[in-house]
PDB file of N, CA, C and O in Angstrom, chain B, residues numbered from 101:
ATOM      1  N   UNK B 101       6.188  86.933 -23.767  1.00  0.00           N
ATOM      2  CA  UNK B 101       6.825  88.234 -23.841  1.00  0.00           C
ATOM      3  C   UNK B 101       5.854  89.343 -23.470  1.00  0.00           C
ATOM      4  O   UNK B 101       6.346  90.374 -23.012  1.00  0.00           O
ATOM      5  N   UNK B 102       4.502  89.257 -23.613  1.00  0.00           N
ATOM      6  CA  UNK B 102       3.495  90.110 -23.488  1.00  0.00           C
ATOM      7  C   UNK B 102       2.661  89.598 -22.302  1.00  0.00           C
ATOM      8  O   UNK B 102       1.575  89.254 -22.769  1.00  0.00           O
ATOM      9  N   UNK B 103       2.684  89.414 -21.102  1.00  0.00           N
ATOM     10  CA  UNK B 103       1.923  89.077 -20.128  1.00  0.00           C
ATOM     11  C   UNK B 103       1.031  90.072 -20.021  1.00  0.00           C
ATOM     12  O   UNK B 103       1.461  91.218 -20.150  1.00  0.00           O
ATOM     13  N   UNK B 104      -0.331  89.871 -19.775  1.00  0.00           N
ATOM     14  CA  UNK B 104      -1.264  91.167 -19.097  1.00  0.00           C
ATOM     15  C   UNK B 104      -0.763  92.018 -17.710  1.00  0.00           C
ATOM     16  O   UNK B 104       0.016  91.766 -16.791  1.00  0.00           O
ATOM     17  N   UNK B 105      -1.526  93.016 -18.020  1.00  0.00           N
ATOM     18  CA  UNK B 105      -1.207  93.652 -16.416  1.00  0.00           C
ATOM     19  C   UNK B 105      -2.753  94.518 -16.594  1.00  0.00           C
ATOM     20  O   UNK B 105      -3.377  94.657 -17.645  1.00  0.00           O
ATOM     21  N   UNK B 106      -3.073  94.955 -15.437  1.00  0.00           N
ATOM     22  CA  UNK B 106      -4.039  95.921 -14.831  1.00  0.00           C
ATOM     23  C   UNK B 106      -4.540  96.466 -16.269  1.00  0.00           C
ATOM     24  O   UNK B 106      -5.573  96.028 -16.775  1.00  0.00           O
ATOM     25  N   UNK B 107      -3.782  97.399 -16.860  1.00  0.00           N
ATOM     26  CA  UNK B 107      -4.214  98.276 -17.817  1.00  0.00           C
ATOM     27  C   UNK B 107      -3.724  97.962 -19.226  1.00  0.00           C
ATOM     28  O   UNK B 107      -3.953  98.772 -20.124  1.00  0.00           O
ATOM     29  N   UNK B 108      -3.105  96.903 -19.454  1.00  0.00           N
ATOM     30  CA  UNK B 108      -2.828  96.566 -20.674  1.00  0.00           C
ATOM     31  C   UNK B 108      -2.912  95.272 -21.220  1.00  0.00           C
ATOM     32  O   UNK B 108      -2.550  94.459 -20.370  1.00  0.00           O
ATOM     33  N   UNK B 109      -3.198  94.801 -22.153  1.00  0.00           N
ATOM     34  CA  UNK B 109      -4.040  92.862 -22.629  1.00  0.00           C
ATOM     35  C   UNK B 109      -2.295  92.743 -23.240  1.00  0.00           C
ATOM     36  O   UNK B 109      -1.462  93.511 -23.720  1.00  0.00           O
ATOM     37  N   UNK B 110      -2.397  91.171 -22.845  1.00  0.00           N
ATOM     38  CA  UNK B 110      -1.353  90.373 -22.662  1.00  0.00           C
ATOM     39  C   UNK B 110      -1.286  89.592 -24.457  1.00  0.00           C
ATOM     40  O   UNK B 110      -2.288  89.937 -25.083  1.00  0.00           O
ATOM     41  N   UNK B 111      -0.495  88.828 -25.153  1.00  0.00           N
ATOM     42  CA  UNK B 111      -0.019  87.974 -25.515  1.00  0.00           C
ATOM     43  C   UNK B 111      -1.873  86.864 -26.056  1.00  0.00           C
ATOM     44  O   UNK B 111      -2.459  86.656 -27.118  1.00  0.00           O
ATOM     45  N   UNK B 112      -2.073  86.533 -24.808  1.00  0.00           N
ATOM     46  CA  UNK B 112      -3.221  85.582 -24.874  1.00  0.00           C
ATOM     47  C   UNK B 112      -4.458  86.286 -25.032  1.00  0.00           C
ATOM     48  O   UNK B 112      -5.464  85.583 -25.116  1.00  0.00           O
ATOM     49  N   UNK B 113      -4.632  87.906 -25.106  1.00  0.00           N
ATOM     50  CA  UNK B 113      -5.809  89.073 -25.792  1.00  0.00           C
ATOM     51  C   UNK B 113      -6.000  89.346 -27.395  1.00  0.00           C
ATOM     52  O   UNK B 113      -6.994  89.902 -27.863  1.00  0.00           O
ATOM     53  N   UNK B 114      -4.815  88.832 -28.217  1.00  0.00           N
ATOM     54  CA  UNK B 114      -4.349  89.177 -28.788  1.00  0.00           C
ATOM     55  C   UNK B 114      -4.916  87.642 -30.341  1.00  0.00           C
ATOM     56  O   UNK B 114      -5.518  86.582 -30.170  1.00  0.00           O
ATOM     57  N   UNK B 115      -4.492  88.113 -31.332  1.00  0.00           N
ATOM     58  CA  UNK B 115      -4.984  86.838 -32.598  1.00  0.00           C
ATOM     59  C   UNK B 115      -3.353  86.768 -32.960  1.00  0.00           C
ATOM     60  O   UNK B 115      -2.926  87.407 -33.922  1.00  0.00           O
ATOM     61  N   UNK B 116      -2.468  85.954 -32.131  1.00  0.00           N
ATOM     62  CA  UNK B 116      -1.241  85.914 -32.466  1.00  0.00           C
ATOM     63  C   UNK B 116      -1.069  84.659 -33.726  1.00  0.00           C
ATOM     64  O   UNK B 116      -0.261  84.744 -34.651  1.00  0.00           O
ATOM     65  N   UNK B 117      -2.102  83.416 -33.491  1.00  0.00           N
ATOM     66  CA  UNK B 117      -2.414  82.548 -34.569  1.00  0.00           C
ATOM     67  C   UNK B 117      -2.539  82.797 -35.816  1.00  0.00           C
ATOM     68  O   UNK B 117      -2.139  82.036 -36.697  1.00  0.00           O
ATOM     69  N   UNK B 118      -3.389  84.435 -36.109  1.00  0.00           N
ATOM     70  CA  UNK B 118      -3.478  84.558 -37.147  1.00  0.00           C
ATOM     71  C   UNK B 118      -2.546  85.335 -37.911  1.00  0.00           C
ATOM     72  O   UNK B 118      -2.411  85.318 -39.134  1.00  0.00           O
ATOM     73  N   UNK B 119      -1.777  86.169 -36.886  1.00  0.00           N
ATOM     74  CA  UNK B 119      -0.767  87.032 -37.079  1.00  0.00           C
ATOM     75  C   UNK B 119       0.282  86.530 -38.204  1.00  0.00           C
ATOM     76  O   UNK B 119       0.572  86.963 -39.319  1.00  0.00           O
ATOM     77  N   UNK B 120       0.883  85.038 -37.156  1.00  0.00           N
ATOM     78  CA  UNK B 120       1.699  83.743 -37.975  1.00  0.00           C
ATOM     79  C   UNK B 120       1.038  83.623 -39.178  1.00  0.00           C
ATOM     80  O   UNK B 120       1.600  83.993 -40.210  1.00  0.00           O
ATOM     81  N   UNK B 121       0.082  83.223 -39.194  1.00  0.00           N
ATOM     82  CA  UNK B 121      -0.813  82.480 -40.580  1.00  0.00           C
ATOM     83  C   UNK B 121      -0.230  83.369 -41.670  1.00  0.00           C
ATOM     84  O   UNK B 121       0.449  83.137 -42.670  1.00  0.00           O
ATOM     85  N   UNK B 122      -0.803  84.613 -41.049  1.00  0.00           N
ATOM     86  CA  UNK B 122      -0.945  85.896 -42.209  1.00  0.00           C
ATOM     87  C   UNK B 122       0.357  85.778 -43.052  1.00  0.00           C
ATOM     88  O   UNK B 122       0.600  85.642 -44.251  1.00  0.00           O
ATOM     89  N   UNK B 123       1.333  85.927 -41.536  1.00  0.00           N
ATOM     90  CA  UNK B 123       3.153  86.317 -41.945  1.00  0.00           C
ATOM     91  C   UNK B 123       3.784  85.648 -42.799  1.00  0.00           C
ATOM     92  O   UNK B 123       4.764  85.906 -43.499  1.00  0.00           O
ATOM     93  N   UNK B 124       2.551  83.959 -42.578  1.00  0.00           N
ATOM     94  CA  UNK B 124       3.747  83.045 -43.540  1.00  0.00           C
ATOM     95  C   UNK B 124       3.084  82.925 -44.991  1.00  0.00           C
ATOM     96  O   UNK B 124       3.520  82.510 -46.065  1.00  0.00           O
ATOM     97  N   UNK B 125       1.755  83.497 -44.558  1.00  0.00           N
ATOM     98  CA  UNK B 125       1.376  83.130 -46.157  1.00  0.00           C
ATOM     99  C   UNK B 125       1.712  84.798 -47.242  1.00  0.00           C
ATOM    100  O   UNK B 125       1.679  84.789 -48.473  1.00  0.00           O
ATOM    101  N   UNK B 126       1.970  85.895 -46.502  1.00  0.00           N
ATOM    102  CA  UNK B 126       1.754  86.599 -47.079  1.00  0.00           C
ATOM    103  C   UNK B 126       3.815  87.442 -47.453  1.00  0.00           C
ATOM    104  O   UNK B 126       4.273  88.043 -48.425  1.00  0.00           O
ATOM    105  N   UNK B 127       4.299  87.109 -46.401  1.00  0.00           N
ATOM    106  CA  UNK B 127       5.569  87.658 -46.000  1.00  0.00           C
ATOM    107  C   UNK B 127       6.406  86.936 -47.140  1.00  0.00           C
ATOM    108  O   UNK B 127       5.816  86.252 -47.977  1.00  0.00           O
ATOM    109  N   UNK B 128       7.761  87.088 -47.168  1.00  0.00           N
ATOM    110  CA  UNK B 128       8.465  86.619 -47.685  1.00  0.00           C
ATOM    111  C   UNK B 128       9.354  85.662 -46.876  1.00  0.00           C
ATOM    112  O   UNK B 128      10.029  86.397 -46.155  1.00  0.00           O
ATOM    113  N   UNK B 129       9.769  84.058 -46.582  1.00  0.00           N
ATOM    114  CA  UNK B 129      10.349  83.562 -45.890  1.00  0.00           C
ATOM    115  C   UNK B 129      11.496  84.309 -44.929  1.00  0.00           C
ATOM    116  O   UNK B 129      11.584  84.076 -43.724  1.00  0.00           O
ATOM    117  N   UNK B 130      12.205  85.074 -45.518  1.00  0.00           N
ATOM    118  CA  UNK B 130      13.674  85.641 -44.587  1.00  0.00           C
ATOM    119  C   UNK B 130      12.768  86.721 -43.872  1.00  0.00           C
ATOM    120  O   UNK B 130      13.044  87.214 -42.778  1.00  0.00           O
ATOM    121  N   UNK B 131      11.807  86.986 -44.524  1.00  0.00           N
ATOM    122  CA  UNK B 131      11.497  88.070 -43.223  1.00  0.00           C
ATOM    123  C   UNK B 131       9.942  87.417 -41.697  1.00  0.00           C
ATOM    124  O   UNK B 131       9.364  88.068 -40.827  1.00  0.00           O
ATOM    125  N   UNK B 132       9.837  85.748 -42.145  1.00  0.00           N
ATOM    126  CA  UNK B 132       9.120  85.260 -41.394  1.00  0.00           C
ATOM    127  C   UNK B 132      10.554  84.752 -40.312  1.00  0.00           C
ATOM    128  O   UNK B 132      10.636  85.193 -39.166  1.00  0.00           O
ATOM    129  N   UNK B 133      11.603  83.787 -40.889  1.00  0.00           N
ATOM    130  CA  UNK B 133      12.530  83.564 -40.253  1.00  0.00           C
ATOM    131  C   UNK B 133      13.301  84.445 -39.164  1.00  0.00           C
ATOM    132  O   UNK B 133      13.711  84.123 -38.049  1.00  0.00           O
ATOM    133  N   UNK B 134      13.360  85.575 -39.798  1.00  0.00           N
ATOM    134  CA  UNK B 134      14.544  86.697 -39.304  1.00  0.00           C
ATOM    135  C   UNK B 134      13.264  87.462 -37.785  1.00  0.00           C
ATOM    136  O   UNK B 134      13.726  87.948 -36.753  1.00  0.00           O
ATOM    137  N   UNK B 135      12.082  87.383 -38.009  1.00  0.00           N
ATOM    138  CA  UNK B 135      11.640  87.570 -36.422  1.00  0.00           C
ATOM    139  C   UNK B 135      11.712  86.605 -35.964  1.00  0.00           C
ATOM    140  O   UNK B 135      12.568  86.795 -35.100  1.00  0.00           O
ATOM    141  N   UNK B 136      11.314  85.271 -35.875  1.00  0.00           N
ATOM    142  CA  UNK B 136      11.211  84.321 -35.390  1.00  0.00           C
ATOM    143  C   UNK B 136      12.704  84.082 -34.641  1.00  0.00           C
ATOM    144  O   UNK B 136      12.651  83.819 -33.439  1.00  0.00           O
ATOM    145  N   UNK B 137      13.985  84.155 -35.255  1.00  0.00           N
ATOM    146  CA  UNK B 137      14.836  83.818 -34.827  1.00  0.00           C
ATOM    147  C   UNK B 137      15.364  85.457 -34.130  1.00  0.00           C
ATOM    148  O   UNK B 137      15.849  85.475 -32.999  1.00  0.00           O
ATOM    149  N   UNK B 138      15.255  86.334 -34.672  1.00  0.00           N
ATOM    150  CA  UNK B 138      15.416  88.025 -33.303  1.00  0.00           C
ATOM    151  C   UNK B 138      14.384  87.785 -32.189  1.00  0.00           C
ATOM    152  O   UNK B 138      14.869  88.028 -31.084  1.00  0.00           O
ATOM    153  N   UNK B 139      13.199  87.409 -32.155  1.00  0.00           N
ATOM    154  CA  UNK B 139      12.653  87.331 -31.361  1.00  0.00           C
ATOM    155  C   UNK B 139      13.076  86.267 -30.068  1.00  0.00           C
ATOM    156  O   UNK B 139      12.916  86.528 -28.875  1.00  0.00           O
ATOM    157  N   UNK B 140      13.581  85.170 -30.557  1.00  0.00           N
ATOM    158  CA  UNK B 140      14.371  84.138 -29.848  1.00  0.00           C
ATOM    159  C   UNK B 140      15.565  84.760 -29.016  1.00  0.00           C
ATOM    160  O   UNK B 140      15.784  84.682 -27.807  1.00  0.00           O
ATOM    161  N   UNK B 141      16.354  85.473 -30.133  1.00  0.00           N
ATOM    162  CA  UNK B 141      17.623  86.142 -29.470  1.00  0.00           C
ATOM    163  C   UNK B 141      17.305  87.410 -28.782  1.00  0.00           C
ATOM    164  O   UNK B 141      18.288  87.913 -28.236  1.00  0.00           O
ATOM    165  N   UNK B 142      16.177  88.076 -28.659  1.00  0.00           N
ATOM    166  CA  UNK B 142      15.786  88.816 -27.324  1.00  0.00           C
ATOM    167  C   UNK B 142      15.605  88.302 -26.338  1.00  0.00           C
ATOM    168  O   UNK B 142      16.147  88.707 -25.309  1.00  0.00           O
ATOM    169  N   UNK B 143      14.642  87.073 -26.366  1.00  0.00           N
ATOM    170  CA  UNK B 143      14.241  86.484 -25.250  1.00  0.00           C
ATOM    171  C   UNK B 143      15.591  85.796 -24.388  1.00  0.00           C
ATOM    172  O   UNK B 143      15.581  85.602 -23.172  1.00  0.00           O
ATOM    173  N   UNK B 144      16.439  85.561 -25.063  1.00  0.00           N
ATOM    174  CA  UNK B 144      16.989  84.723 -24.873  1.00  0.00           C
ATOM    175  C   UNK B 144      19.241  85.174 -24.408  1.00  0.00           C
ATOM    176  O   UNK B 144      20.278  84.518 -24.317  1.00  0.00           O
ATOM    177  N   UNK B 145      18.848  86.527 -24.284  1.00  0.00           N
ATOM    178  CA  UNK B 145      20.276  87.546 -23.917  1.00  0.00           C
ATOM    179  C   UNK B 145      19.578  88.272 -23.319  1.00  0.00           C
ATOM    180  O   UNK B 145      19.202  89.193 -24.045  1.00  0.00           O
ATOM    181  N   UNK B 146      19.084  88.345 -22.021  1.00  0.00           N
ATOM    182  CA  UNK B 146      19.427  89.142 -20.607  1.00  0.00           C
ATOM    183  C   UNK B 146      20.495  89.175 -19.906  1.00  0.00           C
ATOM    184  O   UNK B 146      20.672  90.067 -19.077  1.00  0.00           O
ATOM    185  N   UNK B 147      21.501  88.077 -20.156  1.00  0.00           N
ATOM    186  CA  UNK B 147      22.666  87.487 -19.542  1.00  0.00           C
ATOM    187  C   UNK B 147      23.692  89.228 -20.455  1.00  0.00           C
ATOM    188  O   UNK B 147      24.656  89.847 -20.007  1.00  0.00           O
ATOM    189  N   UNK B 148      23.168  89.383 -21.328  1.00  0.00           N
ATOM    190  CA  UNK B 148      24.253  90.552 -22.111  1.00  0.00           C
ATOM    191  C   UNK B 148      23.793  91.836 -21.615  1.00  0.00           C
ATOM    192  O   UNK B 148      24.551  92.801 -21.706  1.00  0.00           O
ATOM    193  N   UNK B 149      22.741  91.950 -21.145  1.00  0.00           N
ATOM    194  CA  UNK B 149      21.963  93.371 -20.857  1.00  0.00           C
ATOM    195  C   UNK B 149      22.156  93.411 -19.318  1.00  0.00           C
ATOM    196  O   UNK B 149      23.084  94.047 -18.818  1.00  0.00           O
ATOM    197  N   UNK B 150      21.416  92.841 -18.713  1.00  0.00           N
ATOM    198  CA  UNK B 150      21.315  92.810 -17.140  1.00  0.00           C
ATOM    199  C   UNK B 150      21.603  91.841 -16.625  1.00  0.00           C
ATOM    200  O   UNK B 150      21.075  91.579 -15.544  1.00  0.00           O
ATOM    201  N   UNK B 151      22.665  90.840 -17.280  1.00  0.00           N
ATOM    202  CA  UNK B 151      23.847  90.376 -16.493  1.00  0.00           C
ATOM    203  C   UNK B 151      23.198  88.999 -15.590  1.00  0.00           C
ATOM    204  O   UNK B 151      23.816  88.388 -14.718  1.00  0.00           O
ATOM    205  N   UNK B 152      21.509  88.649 -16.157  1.00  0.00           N
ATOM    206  CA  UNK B 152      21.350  87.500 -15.231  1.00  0.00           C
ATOM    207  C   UNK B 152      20.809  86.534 -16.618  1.00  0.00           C
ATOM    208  O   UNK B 152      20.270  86.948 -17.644  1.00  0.00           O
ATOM    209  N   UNK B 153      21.221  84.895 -16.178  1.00  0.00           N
ATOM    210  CA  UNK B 153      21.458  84.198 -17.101  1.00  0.00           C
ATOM    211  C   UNK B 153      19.920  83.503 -16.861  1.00  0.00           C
ATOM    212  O   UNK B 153      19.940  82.392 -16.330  1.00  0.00           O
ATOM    213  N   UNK B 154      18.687  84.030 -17.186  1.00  0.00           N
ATOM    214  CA  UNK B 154      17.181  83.970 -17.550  1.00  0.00           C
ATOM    215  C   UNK B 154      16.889  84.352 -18.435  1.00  0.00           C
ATOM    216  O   UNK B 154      17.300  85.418 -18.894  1.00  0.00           O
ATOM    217  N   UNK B 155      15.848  83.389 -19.117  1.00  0.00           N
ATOM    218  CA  UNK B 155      15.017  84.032 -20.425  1.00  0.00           C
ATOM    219  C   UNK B 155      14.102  85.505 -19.876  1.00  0.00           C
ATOM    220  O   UNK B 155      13.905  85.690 -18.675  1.00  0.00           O
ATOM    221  N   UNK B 156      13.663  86.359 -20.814  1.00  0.00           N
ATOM    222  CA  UNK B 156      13.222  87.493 -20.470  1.00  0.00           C
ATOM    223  C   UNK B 156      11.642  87.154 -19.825  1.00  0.00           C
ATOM    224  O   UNK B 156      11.040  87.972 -19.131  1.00  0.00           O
ATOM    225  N   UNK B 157      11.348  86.426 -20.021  1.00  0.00           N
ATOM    226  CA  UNK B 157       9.776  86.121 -19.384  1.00  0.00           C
ATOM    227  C   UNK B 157       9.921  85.609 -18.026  1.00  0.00           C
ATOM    228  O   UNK B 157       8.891  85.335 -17.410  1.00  0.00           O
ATOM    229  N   UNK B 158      11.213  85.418 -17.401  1.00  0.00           N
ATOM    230  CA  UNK B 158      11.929  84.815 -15.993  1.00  0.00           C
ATOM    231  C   UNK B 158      12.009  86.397 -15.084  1.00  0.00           C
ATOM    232  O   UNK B 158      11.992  86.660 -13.882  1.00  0.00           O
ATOM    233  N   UNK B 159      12.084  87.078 -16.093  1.00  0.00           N
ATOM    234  CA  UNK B 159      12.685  88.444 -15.262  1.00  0.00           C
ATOM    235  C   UNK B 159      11.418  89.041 -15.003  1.00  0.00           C
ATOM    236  O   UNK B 159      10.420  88.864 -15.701  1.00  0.00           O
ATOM    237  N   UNK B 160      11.511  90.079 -13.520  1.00  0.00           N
ATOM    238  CA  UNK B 160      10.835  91.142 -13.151  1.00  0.00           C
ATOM    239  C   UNK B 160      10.393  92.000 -14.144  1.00  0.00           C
ATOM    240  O   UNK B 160      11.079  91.725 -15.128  1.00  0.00           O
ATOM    241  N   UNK B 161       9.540  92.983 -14.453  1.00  0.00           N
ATOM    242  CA  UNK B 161       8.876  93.612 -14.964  1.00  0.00           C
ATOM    243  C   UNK B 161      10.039  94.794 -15.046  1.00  0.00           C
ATOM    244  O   UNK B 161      10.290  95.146 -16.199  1.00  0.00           O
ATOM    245  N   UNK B 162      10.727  95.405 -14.075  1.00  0.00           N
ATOM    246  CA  UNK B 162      11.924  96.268 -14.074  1.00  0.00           C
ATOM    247  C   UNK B 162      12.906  96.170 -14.680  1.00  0.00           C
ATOM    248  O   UNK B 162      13.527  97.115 -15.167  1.00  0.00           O
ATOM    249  N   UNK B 163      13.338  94.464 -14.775  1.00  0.00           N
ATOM    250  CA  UNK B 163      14.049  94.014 -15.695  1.00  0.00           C
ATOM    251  C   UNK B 163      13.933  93.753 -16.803  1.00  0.00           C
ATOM    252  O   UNK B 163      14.882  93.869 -17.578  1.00  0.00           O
ATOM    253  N   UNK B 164      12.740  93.330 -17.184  1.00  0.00           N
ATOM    254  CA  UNK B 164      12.616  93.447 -18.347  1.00  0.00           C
ATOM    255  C   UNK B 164      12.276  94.859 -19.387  1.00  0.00           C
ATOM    256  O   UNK B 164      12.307  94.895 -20.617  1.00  0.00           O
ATOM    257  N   UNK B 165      11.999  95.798 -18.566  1.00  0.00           N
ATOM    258  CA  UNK B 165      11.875  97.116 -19.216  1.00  0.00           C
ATOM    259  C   UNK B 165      13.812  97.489 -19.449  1.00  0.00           C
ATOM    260  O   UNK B 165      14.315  97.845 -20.515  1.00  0.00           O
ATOM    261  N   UNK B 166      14.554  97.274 -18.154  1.00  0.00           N
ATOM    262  CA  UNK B 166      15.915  97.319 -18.628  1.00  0.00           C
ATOM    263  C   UNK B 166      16.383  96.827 -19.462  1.00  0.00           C
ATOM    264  O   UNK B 166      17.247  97.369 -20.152  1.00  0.00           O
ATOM    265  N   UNK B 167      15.849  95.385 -19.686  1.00  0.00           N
ATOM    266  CA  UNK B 167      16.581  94.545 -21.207  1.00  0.00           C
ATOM    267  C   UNK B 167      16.616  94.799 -22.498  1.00  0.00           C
ATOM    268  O   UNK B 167      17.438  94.661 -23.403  1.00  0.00           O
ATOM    269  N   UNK B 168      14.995  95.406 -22.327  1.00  0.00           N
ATOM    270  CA  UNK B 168      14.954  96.167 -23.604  1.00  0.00           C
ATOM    271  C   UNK B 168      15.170  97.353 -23.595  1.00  0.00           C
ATOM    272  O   UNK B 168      14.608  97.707 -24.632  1.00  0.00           O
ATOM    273  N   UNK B 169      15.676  98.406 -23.065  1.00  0.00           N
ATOM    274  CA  UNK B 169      16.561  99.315 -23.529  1.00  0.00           C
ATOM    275  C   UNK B 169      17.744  99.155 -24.451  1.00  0.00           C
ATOM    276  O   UNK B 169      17.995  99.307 -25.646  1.00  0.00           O
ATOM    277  N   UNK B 170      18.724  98.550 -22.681  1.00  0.00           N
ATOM    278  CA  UNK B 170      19.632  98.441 -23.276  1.00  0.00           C
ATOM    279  C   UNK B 170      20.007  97.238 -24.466  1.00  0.00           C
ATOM    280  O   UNK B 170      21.126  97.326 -24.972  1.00  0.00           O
ATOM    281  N   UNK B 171      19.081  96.095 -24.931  1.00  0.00           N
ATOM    282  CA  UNK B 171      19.225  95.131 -26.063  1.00  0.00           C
ATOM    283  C   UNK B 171      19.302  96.679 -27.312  1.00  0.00           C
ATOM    284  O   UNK B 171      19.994  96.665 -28.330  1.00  0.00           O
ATOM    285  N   UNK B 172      18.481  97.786 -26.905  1.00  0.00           N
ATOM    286  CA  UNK B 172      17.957  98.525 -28.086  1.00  0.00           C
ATOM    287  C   UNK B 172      19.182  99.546 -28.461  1.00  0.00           C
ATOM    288  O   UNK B 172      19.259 100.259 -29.461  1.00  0.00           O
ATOM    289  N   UNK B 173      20.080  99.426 -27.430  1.00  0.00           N
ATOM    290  CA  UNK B 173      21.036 100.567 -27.428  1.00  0.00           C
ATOM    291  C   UNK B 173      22.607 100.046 -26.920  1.00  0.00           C
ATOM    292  O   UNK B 173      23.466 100.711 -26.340  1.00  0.00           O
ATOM    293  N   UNK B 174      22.642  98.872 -27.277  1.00  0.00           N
ATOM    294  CA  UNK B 174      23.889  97.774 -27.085  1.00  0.00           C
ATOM    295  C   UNK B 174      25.006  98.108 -27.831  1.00  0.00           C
ATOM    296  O   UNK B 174      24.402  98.194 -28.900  1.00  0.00           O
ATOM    297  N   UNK B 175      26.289  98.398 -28.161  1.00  0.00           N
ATOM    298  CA  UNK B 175      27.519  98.998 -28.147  1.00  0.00           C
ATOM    299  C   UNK B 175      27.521  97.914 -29.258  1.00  0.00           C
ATOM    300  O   UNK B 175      27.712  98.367 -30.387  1.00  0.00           O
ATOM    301  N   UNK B 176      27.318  96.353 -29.149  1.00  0.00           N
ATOM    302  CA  UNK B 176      27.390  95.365 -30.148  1.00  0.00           C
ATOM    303  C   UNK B 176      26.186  95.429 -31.508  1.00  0.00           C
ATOM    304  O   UNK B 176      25.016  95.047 -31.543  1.00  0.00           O
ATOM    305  N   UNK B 177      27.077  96.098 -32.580  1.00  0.00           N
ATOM    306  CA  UNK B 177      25.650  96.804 -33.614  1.00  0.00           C
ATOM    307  C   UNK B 177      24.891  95.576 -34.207  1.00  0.00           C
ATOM    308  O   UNK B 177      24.140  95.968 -35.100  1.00  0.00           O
ATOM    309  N   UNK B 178      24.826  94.221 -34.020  1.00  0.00           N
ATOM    310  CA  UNK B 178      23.734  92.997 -34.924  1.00  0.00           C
ATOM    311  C   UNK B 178      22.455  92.835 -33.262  1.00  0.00           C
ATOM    312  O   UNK B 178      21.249  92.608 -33.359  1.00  0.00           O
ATOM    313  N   UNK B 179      23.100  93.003 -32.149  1.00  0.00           N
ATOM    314  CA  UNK B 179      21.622  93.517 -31.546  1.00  0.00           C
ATOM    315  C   UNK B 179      20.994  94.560 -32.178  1.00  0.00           C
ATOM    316  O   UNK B 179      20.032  94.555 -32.947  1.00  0.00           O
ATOM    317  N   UNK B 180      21.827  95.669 -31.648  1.00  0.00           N
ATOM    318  CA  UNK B 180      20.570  97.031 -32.007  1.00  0.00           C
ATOM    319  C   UNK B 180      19.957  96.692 -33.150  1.00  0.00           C
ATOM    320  O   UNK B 180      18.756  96.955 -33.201  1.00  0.00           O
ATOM    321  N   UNK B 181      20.677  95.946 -34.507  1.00  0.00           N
ATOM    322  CA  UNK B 181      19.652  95.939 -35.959  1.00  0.00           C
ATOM    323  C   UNK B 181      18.628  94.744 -35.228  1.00  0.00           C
ATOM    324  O   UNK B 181      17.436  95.040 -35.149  1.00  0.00           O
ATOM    325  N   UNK B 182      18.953  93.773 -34.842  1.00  0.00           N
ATOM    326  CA  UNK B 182      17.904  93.044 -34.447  1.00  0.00           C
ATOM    327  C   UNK B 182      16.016  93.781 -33.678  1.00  0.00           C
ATOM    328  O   UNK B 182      14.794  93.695 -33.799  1.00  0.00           O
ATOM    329  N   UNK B 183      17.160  94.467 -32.903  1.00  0.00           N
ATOM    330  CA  UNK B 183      16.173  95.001 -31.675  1.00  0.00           C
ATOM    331  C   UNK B 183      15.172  96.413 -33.563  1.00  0.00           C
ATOM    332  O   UNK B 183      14.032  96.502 -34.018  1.00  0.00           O
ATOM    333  N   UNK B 184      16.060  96.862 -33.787  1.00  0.00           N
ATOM    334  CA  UNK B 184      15.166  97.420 -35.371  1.00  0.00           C
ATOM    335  C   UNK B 184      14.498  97.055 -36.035  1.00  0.00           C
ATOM    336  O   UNK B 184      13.766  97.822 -36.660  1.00  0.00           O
ATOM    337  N   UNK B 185      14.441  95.459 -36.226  1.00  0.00           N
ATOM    338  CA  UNK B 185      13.828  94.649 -37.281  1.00  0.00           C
ATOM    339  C   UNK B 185      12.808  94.396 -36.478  1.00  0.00           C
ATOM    340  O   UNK B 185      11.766  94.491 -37.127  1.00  0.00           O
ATOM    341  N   UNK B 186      12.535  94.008 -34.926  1.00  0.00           N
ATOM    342  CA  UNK B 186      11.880  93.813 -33.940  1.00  0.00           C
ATOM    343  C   UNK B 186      10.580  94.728 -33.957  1.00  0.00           C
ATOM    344  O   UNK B 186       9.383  94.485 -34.105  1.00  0.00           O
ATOM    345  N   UNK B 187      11.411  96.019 -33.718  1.00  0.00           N
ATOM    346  CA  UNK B 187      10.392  97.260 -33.715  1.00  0.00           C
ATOM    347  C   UNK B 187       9.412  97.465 -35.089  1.00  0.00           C
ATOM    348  O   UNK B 187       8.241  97.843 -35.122  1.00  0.00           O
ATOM    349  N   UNK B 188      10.131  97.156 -35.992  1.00  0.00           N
ATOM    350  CA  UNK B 188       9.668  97.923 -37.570  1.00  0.00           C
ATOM    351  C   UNK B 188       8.385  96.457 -37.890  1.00  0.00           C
ATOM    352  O   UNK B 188       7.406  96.618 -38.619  1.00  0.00           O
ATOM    353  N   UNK B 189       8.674  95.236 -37.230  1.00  0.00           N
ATOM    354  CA  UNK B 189       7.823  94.353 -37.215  1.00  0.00           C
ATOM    355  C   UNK B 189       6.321  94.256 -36.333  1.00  0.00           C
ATOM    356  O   UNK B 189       5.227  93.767 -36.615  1.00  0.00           O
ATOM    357  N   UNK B 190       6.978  95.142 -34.856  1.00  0.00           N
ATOM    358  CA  UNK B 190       5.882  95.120 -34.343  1.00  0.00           C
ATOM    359  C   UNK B 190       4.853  96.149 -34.803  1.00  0.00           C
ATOM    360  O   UNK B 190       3.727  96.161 -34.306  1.00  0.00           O
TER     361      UNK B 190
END
């Protein structure tokens, strides 16, 4: 979901290992589950946003800035809370 580019560190810059560790030892299960599985259902509905049936790491950089808009501002309200729980996590 986080690839590098020129001016910004990617996914693999990052202590995402420990991130998990932390989340599961310190979080409460529904709120380790509930990203794990929003995070899935972002990646995984471009087909609802921009209409092409690829995971979001398949799509252009254009597209994927479109997906997440509109995932963030979707007419269907259990995205937008998703795409909320998403944000308030990152």
């Amino acid at each position: 979901m986080l690839p590098p580019g020129p001016d910004e560190i990617g996914l693999s810059h990052t202590q995402a290992r420990r991130l998990w560790r932390d989340l599961k030892r310190d979080a409460p299960a529904s709120m380790h589950y509930s990203l794990l599985l929003g995070s899935l259902i972002f990646i995984l509905t471009p087909f609802l946003t921009v209409y092409i049936p690829l995971p979001i790491f398949c799509l252009p950089r254009a597209l994927r800035d479109t997906h997440a808009l509109r995932f963030a501002t979707h007419r269907f309200y259990l995205l937008r809370h998703i795409a909320l729980g998403l944000k308030t996590m990152a």
